[in-house]
Backbone of each chain as nested JSON, in Angstrom:
{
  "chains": [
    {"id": "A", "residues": [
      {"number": 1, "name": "UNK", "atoms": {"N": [0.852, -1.194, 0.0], "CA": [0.0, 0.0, 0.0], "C": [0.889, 1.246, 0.0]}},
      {"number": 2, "name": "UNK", "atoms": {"N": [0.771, 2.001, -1.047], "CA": [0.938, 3.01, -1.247], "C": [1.096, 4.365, 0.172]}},
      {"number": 3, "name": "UNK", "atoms": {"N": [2.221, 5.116, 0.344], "CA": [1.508, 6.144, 1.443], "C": [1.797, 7.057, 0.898]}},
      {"number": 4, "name": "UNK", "atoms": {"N": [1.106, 8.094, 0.979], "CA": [0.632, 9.654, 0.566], "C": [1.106, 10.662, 1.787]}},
      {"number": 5, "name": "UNK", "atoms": {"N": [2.615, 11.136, 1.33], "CA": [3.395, 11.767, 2.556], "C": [3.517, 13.211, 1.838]}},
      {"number": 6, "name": "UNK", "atoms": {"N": [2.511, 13.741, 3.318], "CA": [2.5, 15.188, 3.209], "C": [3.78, 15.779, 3.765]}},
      {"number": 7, "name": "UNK", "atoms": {"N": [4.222, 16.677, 2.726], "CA": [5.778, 17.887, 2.542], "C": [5.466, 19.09, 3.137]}},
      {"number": 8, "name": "UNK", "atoms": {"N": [4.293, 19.598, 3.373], "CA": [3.675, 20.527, 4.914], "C": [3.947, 20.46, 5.646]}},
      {"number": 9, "name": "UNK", "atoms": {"N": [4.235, 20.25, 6.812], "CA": [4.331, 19.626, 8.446], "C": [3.499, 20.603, 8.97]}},
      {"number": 10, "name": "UNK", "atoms": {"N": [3.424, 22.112, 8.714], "CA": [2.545, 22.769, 9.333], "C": [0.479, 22.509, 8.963]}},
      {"number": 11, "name": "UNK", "atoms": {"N": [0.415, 22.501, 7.473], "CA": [-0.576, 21.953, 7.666], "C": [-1.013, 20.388, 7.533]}},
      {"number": 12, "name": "UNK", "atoms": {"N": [-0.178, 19.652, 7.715], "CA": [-0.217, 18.176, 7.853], "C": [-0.842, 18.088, 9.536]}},
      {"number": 13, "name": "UNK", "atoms": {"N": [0.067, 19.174, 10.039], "CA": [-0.166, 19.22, 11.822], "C": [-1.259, 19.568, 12.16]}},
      {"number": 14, "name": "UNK", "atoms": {"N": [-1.732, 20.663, 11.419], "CA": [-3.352, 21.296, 11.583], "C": [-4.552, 20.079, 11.451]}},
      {"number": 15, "name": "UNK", "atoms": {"N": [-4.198, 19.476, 10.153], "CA": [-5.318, 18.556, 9.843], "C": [-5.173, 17.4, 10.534]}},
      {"number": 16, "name": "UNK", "atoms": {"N": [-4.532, 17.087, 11.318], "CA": [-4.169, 15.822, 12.222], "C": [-4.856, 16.275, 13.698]}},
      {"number": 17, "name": "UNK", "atoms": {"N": [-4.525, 17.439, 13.695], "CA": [-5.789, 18.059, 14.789], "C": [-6.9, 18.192, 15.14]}},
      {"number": 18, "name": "UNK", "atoms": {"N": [-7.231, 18.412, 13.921], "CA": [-8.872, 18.739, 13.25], "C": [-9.373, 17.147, 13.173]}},
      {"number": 19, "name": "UNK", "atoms": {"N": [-8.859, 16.122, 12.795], "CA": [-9.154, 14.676, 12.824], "C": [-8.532, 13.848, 13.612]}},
      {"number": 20, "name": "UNK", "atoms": {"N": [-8.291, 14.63, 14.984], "CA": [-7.855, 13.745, 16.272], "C": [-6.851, 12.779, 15.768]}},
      {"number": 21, "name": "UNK", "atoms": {"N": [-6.211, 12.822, 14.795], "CA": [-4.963, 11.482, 14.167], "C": [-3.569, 11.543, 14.826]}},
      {"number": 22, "name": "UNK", "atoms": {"N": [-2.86, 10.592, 15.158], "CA": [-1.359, 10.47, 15.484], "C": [-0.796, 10.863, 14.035]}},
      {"number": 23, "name": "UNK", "atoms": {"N": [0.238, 11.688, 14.063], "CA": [1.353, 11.907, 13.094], "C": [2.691, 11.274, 13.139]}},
      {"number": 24, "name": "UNK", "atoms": {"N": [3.04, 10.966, 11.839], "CA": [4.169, 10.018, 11.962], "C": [5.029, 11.17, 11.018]}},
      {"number": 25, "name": "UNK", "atoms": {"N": [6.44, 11.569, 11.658], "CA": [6.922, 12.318, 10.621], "C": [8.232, 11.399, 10.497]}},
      {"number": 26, "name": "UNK", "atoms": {"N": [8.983, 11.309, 9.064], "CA": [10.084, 10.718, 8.863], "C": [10.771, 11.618, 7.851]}},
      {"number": 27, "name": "UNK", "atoms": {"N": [11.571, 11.478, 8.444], "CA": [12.896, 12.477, 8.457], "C": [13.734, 11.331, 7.345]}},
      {"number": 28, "name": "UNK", "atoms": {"N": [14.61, 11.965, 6.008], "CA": [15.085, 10.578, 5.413], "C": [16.438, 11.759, 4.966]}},
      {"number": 29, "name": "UNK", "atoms": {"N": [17.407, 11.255, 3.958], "CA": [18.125, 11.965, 3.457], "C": [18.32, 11.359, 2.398]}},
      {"number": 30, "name": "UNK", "atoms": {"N": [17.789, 10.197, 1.866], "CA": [18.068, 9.854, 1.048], "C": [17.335, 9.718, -0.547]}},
      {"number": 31, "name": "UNK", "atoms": {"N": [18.154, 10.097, -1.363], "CA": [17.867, 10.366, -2.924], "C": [16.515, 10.128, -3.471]}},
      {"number": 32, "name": "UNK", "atoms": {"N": [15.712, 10.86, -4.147], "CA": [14.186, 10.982, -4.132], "C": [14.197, 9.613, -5.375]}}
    ]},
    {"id": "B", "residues": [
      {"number": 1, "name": "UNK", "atoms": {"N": [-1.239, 10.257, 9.859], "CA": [-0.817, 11.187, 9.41], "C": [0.335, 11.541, 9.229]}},
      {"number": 2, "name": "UNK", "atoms": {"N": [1.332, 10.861, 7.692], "CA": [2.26, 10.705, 7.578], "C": [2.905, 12.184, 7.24]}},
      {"number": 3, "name": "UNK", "atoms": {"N": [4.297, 12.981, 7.166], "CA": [4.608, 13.588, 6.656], "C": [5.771, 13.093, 6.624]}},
      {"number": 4, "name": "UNK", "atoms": {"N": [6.727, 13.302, 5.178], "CA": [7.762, 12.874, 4.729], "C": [8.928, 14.041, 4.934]}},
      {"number": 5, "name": "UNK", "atoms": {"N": [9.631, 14.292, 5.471], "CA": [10.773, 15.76, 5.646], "C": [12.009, 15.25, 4.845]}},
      {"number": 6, "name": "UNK", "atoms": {"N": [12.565, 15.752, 3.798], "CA": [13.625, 15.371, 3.488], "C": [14.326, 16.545, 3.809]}},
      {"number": 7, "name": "UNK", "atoms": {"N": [15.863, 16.232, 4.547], "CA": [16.456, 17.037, 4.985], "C": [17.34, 17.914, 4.359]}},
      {"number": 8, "name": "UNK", "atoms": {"N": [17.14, 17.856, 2.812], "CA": [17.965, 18.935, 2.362], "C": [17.135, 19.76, 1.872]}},
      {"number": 9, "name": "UNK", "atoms": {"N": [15.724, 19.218, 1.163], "CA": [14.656, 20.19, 1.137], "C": [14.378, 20.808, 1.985]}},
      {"number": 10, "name": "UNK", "atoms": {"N": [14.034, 20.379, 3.371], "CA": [13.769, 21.182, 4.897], "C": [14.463, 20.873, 5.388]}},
      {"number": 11, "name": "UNK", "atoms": {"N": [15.555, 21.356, 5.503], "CA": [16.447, 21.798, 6.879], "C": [15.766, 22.3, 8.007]}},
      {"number": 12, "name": "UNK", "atoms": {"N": [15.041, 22.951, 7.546], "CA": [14.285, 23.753, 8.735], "C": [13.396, 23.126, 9.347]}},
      {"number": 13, "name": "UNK", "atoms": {"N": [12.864, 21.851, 8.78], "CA": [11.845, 21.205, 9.387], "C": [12.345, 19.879, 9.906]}},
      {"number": 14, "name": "UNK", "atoms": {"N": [13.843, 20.042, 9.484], "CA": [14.57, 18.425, 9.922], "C": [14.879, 19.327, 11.327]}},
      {"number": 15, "name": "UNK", "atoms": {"N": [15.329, 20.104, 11.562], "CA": [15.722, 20.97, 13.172], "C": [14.802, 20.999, 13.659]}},
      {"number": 16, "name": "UNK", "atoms": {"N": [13.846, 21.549, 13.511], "CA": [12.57, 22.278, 14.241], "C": [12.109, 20.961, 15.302]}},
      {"number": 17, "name": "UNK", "atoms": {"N": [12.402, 19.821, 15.008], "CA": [12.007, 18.832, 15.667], "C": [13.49, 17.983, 16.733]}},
      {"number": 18, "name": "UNK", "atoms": {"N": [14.29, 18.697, 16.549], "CA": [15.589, 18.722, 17.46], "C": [16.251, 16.825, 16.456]}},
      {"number": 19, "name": "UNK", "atoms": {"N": [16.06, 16.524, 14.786], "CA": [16.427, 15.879, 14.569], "C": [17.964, 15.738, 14.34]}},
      {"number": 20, "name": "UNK", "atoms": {"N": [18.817, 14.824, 14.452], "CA": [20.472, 14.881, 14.137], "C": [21.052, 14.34, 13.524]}},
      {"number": 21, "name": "UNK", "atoms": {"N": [20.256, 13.158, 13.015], "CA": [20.245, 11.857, 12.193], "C": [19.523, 11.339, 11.151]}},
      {"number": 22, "name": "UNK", "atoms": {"N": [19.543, 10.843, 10.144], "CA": [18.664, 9.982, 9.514], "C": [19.031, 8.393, 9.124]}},
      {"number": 23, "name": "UNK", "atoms": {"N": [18.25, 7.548, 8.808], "CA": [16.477, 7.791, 9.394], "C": [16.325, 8.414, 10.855]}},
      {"number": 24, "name": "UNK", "atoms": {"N": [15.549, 9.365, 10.867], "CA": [14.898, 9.036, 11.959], "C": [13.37, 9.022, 11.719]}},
      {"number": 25, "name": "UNK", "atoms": {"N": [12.56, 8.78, 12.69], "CA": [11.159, 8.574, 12.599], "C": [10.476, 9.155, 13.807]}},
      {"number": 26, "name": "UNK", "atoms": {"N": [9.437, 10.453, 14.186], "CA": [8.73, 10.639, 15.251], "C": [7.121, 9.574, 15.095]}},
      {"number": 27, "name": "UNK", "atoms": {"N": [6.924, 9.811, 16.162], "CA": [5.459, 9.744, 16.443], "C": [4.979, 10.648, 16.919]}},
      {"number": 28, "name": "UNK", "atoms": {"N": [3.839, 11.802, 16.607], "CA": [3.053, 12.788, 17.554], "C": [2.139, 12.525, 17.784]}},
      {"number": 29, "name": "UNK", "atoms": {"N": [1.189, 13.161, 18.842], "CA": [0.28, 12.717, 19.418], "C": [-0.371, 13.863, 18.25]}},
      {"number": 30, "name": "UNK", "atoms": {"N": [-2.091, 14.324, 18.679], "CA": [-2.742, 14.747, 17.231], "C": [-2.244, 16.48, 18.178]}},
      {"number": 31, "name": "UNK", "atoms": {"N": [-2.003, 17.167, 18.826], "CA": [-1.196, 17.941, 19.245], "C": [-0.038, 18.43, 18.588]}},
      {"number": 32, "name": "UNK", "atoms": {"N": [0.657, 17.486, 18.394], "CA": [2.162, 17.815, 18.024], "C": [2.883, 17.254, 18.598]}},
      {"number": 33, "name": "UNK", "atoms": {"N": [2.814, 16.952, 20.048], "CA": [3.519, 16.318, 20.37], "C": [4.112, 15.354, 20.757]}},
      {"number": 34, "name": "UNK", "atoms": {"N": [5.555, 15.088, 20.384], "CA": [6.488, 14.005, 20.33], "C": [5.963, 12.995, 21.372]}},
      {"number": 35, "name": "UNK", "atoms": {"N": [5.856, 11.823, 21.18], "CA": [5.395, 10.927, 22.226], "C": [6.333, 9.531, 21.506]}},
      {"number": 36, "name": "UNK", "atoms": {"N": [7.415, 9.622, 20.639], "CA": [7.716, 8.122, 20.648], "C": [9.056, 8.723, 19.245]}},
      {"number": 37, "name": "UNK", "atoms": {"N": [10.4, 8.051, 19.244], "CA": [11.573, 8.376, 18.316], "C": [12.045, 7.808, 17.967]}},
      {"number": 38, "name": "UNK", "atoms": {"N": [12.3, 7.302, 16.459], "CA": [13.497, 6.006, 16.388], "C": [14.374, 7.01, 15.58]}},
      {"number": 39, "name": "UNK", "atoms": {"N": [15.397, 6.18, 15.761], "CA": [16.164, 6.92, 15.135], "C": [17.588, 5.553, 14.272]}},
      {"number": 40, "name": "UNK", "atoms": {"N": [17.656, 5.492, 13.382], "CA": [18.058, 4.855, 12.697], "C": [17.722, 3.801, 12.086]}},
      {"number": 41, "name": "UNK", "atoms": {"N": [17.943, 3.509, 11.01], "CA": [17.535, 1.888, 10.242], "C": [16.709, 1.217, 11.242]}},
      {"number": 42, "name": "UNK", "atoms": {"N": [15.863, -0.128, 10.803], "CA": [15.28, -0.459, 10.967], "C": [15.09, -1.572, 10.268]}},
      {"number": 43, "name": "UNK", "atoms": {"N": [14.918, -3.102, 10.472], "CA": [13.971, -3.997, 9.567], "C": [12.873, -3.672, 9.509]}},
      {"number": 44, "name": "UNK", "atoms": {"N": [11.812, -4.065, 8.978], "CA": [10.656, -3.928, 8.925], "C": [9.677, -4.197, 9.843]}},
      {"number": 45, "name": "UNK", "atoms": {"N": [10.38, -6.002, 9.941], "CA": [9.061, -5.456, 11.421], "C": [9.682, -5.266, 12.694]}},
      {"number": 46, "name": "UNK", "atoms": {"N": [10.92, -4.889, 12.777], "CA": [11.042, -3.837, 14.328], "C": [10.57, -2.858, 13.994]}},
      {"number": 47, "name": "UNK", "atoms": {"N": [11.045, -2.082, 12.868], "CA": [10.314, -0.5, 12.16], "C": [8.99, -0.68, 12.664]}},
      {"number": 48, "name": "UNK", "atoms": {"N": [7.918, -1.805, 12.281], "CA": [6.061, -2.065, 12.517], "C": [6.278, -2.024, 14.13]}},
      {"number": 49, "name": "UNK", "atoms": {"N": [6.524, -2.571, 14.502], "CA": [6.637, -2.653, 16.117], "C": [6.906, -1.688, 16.908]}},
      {"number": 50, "name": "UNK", "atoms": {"N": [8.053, -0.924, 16.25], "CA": [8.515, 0.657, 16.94], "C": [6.956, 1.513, 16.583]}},
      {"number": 51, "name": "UNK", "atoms": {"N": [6.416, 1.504, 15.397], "CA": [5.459, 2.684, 15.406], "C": [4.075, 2.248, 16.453]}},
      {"number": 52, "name": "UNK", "atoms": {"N": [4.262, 1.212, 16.37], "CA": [2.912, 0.494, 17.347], "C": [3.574, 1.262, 18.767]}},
      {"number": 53, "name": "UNK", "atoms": {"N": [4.31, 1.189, 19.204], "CA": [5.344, 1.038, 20.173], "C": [4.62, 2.632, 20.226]}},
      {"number": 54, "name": "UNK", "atoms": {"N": [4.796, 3.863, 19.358], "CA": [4.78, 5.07, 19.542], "C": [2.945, 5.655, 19.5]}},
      {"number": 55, "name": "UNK", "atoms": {"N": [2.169, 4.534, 18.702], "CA": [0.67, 4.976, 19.113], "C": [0.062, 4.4, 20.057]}},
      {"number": 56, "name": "UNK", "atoms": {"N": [0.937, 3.316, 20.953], "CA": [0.333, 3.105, 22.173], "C": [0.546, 3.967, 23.32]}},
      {"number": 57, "name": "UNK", "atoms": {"N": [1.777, 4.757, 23.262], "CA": [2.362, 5.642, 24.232], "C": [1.208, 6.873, 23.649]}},
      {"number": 58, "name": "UNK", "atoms": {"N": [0.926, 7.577, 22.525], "CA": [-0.046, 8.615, 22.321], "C": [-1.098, 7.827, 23.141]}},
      {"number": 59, "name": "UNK", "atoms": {"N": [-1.903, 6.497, 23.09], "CA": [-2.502, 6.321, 23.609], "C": [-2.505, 6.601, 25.585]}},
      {"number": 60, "name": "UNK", "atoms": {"N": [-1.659, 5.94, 25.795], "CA": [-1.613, 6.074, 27.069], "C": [-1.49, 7.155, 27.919]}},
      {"number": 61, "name": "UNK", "atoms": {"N": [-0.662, 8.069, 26.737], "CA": [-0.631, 9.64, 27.81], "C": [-2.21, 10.338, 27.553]}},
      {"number": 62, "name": "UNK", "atoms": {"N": [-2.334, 10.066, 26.555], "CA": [-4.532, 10.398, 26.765], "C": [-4.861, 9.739, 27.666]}},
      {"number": 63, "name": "UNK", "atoms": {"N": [-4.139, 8.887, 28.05], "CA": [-4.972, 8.241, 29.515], "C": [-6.387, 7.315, 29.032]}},
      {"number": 64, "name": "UNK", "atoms": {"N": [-6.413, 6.589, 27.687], "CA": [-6.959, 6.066, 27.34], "C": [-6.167, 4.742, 27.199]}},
      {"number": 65, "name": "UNK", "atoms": {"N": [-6.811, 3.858, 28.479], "CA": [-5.82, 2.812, 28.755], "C": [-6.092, 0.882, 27.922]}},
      {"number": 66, "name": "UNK", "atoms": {"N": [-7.161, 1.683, 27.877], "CA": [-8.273, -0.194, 26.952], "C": [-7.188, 0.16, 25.842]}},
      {"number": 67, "name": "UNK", "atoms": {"N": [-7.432, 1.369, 25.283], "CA": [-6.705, 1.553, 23.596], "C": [-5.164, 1.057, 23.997]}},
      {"number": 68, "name": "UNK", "atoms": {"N": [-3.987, 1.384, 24.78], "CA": [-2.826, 1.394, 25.194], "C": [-2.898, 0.113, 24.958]}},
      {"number": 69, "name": "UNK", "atoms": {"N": [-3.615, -0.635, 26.149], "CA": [-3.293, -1.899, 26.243], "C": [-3.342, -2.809, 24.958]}},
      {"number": 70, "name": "UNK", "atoms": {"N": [-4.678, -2.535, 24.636], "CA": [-4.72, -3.29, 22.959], "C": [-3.655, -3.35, 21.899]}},
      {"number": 71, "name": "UNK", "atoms": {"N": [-2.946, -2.039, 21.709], "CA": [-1.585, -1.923, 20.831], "C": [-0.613, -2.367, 21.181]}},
      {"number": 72, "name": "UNK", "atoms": {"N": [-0.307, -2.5, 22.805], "CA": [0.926, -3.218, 23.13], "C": [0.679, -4.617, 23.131]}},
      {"number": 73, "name": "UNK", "atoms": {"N": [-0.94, -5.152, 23.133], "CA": [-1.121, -6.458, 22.835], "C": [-0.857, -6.85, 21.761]}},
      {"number": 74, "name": "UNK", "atoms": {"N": [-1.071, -5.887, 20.546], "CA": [-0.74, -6.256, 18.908], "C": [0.812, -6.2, 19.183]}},
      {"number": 75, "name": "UNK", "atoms": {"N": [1.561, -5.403, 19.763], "CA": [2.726, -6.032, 19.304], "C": [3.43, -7.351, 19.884]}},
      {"number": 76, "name": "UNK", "atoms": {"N": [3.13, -7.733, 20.962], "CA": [3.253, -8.943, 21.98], "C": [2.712, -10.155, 20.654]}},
      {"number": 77, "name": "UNK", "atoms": {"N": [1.435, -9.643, 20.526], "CA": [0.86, -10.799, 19.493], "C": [1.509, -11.251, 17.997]}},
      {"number": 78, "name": "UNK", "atoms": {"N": [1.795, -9.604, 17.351], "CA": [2.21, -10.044, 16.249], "C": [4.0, -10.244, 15.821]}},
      {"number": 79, "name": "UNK", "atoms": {"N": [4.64, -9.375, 16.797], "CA": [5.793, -9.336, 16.685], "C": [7.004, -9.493, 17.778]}},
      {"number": 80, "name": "UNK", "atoms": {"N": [6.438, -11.074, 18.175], "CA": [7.148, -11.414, 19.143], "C": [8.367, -11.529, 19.734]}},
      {"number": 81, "name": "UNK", "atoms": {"N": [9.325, -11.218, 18.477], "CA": [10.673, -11.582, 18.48], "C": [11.429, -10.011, 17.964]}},
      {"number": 82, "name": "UNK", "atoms": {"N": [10.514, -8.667, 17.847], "CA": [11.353, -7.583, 18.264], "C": [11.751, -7.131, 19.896]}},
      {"number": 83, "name": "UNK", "atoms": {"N": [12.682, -6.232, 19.12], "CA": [13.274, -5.544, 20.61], "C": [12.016, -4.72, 21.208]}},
      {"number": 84, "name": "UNK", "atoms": {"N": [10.961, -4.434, 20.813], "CA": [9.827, -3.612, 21.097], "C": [8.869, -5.141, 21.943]}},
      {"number": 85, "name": "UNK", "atoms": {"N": [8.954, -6.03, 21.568], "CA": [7.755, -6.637, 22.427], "C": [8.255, -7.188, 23.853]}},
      {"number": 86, "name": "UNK", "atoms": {"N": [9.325, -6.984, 24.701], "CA": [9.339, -6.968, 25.939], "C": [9.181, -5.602, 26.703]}},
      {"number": 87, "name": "UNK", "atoms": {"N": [9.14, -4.772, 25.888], "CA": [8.429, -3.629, 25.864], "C": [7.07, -3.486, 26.443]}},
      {"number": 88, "name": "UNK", "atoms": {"N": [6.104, -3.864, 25.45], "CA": [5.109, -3.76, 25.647], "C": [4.607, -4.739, 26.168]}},
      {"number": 89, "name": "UNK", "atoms": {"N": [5.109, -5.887, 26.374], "CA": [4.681, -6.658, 27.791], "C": [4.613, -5.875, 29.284]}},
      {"number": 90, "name": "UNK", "atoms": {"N": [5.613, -5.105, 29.468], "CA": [5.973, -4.335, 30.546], "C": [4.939, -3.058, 30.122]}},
      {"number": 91, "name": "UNK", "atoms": {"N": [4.046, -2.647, 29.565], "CA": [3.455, -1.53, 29.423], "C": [2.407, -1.607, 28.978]}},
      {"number": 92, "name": "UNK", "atoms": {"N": [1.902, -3.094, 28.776], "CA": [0.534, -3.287, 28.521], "C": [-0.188, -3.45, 29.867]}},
      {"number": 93, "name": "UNK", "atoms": {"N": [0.748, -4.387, 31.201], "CA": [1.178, -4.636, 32.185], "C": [0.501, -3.278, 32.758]}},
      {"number": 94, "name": "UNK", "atoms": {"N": [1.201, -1.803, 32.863], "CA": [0.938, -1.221, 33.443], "C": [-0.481, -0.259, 32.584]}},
      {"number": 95, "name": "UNK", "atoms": {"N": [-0.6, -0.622, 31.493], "CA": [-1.619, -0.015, 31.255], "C": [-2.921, -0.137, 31.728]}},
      {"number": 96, "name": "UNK", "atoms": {"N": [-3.0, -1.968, 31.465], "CA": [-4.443, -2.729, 32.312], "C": [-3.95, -1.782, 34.0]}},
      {"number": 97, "name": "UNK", "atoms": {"N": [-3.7, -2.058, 34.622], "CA": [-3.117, -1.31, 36.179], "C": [-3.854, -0.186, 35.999]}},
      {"number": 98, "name": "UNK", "atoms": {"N": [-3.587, 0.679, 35.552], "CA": [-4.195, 2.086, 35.388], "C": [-5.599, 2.039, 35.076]}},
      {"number": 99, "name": "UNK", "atoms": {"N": [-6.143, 1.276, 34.003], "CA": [-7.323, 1.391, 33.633], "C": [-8.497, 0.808, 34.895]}},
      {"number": 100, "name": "UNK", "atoms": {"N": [-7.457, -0.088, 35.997], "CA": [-8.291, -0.731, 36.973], "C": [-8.026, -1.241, 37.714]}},
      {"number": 101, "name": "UNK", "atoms": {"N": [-6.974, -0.182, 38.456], "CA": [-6.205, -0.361, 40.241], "C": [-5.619, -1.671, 40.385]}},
      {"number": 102, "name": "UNK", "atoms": {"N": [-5.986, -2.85, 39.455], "CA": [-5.951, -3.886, 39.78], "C": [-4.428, -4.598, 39.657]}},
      {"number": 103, "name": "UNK", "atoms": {"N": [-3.377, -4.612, 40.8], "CA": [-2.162, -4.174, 40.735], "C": [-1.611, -5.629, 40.415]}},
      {"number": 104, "name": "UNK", "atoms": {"N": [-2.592, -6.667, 40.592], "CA": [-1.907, -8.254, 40.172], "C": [-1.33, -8.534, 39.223]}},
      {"number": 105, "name": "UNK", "atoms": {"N": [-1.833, -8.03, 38.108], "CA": [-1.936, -8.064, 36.64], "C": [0.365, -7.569, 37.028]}},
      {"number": 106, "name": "UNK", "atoms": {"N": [0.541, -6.625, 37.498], "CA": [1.938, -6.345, 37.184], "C": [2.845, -7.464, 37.986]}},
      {"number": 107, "name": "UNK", "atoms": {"N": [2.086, -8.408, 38.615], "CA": [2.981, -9.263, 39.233], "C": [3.338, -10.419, 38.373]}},
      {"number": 108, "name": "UNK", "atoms": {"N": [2.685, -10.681, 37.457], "CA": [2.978, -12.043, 36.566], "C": [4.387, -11.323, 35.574]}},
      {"number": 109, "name": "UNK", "atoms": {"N": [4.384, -10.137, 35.604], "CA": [5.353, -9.578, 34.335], "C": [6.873, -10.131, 34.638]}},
      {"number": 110, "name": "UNK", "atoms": {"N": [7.422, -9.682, 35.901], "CA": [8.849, -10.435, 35.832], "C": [8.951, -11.843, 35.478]}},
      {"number": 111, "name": "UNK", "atoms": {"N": [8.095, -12.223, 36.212], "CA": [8.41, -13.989, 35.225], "C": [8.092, -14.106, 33.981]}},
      {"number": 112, "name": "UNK", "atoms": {"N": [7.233, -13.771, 32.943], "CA": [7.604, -13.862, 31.927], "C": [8.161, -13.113, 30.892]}},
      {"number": 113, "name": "UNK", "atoms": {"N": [8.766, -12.257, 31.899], "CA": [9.681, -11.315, 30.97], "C": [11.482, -11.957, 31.344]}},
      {"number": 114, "name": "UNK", "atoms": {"N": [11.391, -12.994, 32.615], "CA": [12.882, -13.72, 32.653], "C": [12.653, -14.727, 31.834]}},
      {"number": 115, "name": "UNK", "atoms": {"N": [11.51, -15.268, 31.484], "CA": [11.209, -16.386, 30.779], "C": [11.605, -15.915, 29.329]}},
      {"number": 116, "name": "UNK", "atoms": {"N": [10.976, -15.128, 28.382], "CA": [10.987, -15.311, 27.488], "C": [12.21, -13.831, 26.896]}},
      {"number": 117, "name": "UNK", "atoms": {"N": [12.21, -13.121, 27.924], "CA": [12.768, -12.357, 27.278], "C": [14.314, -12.149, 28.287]}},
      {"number": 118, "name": "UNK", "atoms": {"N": [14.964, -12.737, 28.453], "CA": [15.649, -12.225, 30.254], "C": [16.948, -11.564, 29.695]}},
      {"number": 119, "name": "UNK", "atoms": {"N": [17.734, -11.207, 28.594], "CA": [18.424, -10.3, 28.409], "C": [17.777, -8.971, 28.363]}},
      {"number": 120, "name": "UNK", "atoms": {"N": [16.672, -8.936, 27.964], "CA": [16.233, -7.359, 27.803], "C": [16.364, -6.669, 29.349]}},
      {"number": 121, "name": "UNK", "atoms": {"N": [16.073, -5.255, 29.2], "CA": [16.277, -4.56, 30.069], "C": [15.233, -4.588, 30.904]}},
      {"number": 122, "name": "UNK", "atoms": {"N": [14.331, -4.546, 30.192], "CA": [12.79, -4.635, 30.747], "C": [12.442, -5.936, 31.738]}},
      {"number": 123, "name": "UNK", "atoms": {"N": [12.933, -6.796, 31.676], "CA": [13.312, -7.876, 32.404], "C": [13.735, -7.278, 33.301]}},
      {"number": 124, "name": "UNK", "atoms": {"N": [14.617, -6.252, 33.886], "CA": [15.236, -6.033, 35.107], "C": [14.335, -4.998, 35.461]}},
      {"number": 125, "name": "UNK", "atoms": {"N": [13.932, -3.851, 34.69], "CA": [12.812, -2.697, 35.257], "C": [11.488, -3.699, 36.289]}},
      {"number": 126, "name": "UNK", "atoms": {"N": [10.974, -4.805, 35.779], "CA": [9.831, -5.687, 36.188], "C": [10.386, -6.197, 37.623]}},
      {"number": 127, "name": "UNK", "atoms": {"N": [11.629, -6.389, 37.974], "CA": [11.917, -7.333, 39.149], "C": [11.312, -6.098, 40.554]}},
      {"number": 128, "name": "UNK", "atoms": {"N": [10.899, -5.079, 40.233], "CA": [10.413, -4.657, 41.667], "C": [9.085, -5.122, 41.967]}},
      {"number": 129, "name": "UNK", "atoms": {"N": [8.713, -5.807, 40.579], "CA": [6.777, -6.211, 40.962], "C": [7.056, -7.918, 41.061]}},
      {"number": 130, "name": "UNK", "atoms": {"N": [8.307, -8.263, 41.496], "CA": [7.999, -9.377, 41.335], "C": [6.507, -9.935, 42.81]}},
      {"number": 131, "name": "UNK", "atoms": {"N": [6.041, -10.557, 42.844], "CA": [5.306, -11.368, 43.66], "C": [5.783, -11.941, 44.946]}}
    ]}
  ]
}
């Protein structure tokens, strides 16, 4: 399954609020 | 609610979260805040186990302890043989406790945390409830 990773963090954070959700942020460095 | 930070695109958003390393990985609660961190590589299912590991702790600091307990049961259940499930033996342990004074439940934990798990650390945190 596919994941759909929001590049926002500010409004990724808002809407995770607004829909009571845990946020998972990952931090990577490596080559797109 | 995934967000992806790559750290040369955001620098600013790889700091803002006091990161120093990659991989790393947070968990936030729907707040913002940090409630769970890995930080480096990962197999896969320690990686599955660590994030379980980080929405049972959001769970538990809500003080929503049925939910806590249930996630540290999924990882006990499904991923028996990470470094995360003597973990959550020891914190499912205290979650049931919380949800219902009922302090027995933490006495069975040292023995089967020398049993099945007795190098972990968590094995030695448990020896004050022993029975």
């Amino acid at each position: 399954m596919a994941v759909s990773w929001n590049k926002d963090i500010d409004a990724a954070l808002s809407q995770a609020k607004g829909q009571h959700k845990p946020v998972l942020v990952d931090f990577s460095a490596a080559p797109a | 609610m995934p967000i992806g930070v790559h750290i040369k695109e955001n620098p600013a958003g790889f700091h803002r979260f006091d990161s120093v390393w990659t991989p790393t990985a947070l968990v936030l609660d729907e707040n913002g805040k940090e409630r769970h961190r890995i930080e480096g590589y990962l197999p896969k299912e320690e990686f599955a186990a660590q994030l379980l590991l980080g929405l049972a702790r959001v769970a538990f600091m809500q003080k929503k302890w049925a939910d806590s307990e249930k996630l540290y049961d999924e990882i006990i259940q499904k991923y028996p043989n990470t470094e995360a499930a003597p973990e959550a033996i020891y914190w499912k342990a205290v979650s049931h406790y919380k949800g219902t004074n009922d302090h027995t439940v933490l006495g069975e934990v040292p023995k089967t945390l020398q049993q099945k798990y007795p190098k972990s650390v968590w094995a030695k945190k448990a020896i004050p409830w022993m029975a």
